[in-house]
The first five atom37 places (N, CA, C, CB, O) and aatype in JSON, in Angstrom:
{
  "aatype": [20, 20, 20, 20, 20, 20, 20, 20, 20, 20, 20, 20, 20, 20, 20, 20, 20, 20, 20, 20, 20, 20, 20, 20, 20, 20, 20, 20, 20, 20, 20, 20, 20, 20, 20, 20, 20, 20, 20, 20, 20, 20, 20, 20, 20, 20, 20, 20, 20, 20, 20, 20, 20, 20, 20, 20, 20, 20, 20, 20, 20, 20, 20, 20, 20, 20, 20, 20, 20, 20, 20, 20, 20, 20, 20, 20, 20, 20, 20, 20, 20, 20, 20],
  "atom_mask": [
    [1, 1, 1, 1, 1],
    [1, 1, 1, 1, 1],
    [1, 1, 1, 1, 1],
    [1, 1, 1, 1, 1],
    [1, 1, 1, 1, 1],
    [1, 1, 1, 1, 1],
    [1, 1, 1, 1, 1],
    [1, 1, 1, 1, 1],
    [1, 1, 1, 1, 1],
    [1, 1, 1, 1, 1],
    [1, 1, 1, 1, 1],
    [1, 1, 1, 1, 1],
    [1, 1, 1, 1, 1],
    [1, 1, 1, 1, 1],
    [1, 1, 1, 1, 1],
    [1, 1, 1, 1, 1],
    [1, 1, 1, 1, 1],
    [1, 1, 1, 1, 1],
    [1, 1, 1, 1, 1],
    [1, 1, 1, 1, 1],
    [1, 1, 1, 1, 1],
    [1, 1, 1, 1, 1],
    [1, 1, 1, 1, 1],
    [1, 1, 1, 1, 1],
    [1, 1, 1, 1, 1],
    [1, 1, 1, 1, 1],
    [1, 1, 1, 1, 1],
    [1, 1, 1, 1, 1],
    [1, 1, 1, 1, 1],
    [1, 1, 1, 1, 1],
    [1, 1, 1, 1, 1],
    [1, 1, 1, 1, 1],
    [1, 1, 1, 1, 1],
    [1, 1, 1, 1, 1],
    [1, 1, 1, 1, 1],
    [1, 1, 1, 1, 1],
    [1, 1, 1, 1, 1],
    [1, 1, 1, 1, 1],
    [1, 1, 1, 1, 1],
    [1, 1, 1, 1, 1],
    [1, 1, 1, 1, 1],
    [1, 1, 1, 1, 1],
    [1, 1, 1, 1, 1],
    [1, 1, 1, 1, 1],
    [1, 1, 1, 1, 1],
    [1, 1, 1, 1, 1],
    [1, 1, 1, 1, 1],
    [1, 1, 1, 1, 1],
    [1, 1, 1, 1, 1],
    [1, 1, 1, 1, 1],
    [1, 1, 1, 1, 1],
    [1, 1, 1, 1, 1],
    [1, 1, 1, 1, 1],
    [1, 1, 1, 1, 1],
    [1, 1, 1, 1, 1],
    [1, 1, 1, 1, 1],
    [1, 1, 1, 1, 1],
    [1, 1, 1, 1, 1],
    [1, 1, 1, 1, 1],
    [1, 1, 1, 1, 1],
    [1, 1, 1, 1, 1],
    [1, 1, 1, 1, 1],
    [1, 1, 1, 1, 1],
    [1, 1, 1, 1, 1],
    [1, 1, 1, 1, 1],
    [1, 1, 1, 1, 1],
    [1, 1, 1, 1, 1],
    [1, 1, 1, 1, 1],
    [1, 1, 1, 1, 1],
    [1, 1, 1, 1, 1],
    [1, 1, 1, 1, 1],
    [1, 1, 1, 1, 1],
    [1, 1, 1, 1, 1],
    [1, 1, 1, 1, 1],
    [1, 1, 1, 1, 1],
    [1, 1, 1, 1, 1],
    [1, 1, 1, 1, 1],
    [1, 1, 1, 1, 1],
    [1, 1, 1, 1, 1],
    [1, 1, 1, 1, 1],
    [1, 1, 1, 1, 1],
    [1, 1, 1, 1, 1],
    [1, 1, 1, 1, 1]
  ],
  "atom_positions": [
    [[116.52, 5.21, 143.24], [116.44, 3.78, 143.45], [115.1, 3.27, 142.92], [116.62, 3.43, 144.96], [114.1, 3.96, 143.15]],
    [[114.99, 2.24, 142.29], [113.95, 1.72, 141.94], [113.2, 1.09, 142.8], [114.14, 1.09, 141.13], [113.74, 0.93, 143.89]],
    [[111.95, 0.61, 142.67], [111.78, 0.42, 144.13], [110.93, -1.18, 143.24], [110.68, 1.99, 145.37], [110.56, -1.45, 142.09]],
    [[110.94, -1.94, 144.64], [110.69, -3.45, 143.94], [109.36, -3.85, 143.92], [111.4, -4.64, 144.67], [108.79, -2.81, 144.25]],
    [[108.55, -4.64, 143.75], [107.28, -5.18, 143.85], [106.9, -6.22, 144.33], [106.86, -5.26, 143.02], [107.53, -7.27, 144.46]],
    [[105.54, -5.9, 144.68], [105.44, -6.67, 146.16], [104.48, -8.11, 145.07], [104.17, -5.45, 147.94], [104.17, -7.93, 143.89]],
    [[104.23, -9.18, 145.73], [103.64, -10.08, 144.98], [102.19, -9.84, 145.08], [104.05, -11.41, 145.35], [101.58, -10.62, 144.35]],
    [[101.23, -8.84, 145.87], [100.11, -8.37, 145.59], [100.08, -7.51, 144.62], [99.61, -7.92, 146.52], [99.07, -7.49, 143.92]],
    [[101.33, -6.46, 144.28], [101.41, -5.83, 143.21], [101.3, -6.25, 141.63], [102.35, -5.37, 143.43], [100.62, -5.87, 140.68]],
    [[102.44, -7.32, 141.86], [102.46, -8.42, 140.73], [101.12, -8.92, 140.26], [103.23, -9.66, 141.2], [100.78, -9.07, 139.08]],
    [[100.04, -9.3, 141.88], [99.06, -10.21, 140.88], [98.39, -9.07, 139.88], [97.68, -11.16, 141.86], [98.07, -9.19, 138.7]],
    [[98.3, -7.94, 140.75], [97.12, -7.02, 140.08], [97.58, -6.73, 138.62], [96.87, -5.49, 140.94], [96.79, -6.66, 137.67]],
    [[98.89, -6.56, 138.54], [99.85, -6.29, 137.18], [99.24, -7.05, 136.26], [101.48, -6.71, 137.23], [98.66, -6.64, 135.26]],
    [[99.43, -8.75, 136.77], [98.83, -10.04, 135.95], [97.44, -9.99, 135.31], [98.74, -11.24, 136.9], [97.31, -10.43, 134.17]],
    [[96.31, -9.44, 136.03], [94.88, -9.18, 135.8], [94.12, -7.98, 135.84], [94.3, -9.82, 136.53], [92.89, -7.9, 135.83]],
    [[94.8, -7.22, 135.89], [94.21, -5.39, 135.29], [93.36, -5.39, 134.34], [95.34, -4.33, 134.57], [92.25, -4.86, 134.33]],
    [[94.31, -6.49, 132.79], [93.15, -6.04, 131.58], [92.2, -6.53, 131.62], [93.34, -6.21, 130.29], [91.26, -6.02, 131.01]],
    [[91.98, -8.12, 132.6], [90.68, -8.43, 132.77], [89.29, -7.77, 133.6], [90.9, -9.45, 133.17], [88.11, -8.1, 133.63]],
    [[89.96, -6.84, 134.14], [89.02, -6.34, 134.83], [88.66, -4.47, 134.05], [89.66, -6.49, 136.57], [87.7, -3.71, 134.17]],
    [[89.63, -4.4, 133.49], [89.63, -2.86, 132.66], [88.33, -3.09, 131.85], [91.17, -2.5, 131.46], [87.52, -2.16, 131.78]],
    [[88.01, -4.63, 131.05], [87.39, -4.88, 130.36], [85.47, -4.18, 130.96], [87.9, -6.37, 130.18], [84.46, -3.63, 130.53]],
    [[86.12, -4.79, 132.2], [84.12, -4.81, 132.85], [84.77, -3.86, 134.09], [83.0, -7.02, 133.66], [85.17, -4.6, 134.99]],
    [[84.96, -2.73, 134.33], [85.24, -2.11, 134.89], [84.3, -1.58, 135.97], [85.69, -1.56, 134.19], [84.6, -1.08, 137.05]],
    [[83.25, -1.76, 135.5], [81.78, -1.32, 136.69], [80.87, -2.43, 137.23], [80.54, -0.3, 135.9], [79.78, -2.41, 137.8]],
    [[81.95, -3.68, 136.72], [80.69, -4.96, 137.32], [80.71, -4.9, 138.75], [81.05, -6.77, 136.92], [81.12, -3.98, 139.47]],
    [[80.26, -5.91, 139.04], [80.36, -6.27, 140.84], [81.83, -7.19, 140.84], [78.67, -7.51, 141.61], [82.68, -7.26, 141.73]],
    [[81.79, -7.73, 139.71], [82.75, -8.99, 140.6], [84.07, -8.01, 140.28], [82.86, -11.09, 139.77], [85.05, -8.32, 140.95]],
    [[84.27, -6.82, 139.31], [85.31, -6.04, 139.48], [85.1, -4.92, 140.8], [85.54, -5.39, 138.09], [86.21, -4.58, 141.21]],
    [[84.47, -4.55, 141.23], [84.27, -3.8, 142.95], [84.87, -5.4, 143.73], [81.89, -3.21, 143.59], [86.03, -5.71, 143.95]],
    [[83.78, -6.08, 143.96], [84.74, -6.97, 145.14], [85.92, -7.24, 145.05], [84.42, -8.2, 145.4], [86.56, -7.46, 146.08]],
    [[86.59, -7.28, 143.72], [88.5, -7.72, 143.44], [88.99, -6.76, 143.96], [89.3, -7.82, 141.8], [89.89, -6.88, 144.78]],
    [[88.49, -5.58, 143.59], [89.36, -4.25, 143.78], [89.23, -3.78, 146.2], [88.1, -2.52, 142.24], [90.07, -3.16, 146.86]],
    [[88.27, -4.24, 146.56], [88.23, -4.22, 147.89], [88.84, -5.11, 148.37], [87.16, -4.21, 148.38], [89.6, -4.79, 149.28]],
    [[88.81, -6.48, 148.01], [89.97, -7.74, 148.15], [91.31, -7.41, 147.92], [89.76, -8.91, 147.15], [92.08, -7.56, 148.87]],
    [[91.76, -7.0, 146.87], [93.04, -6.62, 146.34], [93.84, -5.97, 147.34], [92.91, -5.77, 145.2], [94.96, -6.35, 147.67]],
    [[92.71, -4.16, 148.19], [93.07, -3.5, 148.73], [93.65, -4.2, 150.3], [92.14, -2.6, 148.56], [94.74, -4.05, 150.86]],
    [[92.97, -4.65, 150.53], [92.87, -5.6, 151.78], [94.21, -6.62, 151.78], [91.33, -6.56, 151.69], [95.08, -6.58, 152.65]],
    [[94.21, -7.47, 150.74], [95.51, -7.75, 150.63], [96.79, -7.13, 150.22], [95.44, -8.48, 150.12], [97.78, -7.85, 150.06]],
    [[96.84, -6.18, 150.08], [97.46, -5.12, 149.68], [98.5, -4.66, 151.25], [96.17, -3.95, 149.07], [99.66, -4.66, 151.66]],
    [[97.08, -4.3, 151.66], [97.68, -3.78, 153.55], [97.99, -4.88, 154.63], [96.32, -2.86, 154.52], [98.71, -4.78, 155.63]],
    [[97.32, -5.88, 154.19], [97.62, -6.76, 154.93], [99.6, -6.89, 154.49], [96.44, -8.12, 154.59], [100.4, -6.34, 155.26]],
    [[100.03, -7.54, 153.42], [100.7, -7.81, 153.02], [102.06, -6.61, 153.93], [100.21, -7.95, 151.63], [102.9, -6.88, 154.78]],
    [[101.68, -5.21, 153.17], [102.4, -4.06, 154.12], [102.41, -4.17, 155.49], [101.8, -2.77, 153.97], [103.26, -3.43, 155.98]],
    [[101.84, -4.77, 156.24], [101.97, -5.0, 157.84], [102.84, -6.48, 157.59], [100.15, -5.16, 158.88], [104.04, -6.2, 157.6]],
    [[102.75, -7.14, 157.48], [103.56, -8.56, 157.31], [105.18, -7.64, 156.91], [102.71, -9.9, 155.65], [106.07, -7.83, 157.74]],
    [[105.46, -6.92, 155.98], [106.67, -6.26, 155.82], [107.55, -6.07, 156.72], [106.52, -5.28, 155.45], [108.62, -6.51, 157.12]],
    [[106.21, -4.65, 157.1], [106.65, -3.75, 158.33], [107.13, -4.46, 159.24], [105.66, -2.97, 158.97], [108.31, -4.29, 159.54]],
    [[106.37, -5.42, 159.9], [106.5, -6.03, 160.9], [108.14, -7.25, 160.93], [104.98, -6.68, 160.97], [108.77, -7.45, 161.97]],
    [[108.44, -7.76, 159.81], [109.59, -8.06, 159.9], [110.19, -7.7, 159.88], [109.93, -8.47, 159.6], [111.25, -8.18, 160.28]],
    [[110.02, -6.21, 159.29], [111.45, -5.48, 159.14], [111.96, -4.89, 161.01], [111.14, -3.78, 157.75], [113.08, -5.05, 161.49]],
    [[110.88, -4.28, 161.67], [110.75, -4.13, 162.93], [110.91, -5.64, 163.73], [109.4, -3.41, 163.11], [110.9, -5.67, 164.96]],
    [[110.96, -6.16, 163.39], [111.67, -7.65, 164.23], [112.64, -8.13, 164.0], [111.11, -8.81, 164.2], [112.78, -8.93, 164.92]],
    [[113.66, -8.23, 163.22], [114.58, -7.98, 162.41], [115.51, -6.75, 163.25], [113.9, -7.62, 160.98], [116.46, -6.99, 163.98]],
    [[115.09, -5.69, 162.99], [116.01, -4.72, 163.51], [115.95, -4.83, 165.39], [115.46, -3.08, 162.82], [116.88, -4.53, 166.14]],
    [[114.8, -5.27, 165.74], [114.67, -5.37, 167.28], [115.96, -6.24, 167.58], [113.13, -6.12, 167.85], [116.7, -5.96, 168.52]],
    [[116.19, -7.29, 166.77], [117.32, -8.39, 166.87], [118.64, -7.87, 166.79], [117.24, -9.42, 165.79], [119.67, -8.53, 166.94]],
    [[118.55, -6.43, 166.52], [119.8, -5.75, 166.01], [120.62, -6.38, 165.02], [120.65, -5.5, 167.04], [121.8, -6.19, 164.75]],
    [[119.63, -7.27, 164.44], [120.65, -7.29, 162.84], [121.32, -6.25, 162.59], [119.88, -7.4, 161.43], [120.91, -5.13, 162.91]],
    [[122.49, -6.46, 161.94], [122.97, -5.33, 161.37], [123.09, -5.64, 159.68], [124.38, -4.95, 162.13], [122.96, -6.73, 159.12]],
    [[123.4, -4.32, 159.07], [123.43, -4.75, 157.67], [124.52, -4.5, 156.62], [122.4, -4.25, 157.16], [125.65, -4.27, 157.05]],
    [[124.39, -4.52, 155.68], [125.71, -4.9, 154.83], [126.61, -4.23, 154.96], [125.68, -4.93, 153.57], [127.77, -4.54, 154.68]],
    [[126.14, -2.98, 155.52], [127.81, -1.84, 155.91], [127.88, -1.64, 157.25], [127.87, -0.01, 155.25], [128.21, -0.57, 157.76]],
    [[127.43, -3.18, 158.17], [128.04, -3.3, 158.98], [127.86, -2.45, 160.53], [129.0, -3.2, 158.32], [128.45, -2.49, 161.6]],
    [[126.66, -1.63, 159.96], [125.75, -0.76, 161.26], [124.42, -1.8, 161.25], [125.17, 1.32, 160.77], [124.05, -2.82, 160.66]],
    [[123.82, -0.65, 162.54], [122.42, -1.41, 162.97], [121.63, -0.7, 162.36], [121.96, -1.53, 164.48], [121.98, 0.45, 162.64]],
    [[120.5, -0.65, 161.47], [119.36, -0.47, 161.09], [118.47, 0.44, 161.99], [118.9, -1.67, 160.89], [117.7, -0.05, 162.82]],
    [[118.62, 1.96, 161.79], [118.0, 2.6, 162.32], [116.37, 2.81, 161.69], [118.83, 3.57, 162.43], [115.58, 3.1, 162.58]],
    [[115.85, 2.72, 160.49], [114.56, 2.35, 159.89], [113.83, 1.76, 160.64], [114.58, 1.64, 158.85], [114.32, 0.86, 161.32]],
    [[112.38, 2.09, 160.76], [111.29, 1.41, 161.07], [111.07, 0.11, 159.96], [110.12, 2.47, 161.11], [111.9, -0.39, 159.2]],
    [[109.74, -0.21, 160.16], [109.22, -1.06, 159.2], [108.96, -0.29, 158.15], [108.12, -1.78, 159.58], [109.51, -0.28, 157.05]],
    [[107.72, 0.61, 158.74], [106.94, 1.73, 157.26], [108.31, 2.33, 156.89], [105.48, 3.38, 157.78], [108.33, 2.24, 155.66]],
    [[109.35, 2.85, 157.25], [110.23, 3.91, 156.67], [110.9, 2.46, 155.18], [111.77, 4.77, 158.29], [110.99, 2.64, 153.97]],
    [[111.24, 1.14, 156.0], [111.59, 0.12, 155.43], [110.31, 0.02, 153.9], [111.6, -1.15, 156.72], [110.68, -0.15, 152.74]],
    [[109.42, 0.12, 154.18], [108.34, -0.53, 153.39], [108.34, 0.81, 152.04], [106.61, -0.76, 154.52], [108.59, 0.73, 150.83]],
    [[108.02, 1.73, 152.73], [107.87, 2.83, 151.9], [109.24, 3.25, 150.92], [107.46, 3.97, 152.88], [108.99, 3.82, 149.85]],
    [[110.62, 3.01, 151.26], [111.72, 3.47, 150.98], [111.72, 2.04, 149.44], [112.99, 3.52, 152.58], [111.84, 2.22, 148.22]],
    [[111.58, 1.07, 150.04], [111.58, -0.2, 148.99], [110.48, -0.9, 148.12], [111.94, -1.22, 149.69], [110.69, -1.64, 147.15]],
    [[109.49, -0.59, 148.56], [108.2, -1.14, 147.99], [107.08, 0.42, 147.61], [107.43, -2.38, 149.4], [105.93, 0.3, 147.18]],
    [[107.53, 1.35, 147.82], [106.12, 2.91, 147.62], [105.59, 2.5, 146.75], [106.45, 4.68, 147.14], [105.86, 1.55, 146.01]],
    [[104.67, 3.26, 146.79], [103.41, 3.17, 145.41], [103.85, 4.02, 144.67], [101.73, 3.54, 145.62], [103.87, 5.23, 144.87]],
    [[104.16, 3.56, 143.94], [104.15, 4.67, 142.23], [103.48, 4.46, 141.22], [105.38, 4.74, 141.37], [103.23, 3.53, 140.45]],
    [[103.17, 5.76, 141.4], [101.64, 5.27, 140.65], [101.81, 5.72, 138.88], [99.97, 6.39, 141.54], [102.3, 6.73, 138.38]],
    [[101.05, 4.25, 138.12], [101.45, 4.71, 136.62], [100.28, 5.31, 135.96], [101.97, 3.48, 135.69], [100.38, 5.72, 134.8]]
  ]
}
């Protein structure tokens, strides 16, 4: 399964080469600690719906209840793969 991308993923996708360029400045360290930060933040916002969501006992397209956590949710659809 392919797995999808998250819109913190996306931005970094968008501005990599600008920062590949100056790779040891400062203002590329603070993006890259910002980035991270929004990064995890973003993964708890996931998790957390997906775990509220299933607390509701949604059920899903084949009609069972969602035995997945959030992280099992997050990790199964969004992992890091790294290029």
């Amino acid at each position: 399964m392919e797995k999808k991308q998250t819109a913190v993923g996306w931005l970094e996708e968008q501005i990599k080469d600008i920062f590949y360029v100056a790779e040891a400045s400062e203002m590329t360290k603070k993006f890259k600690s910002v980035y991270e930060q929004a990064k995890q933040i973003e993964k708890e916002q996931i998790e957390n719906a997906w775990d509220k969501r299933c607390s509701y006992g949604v059920v899903s397209q084949t009609w069972r209840v969602e035995t997945t956590n959030g992280e099992q949710y997050y990790n199964e659809t969004y992992g890091e793969t790294k290029k």
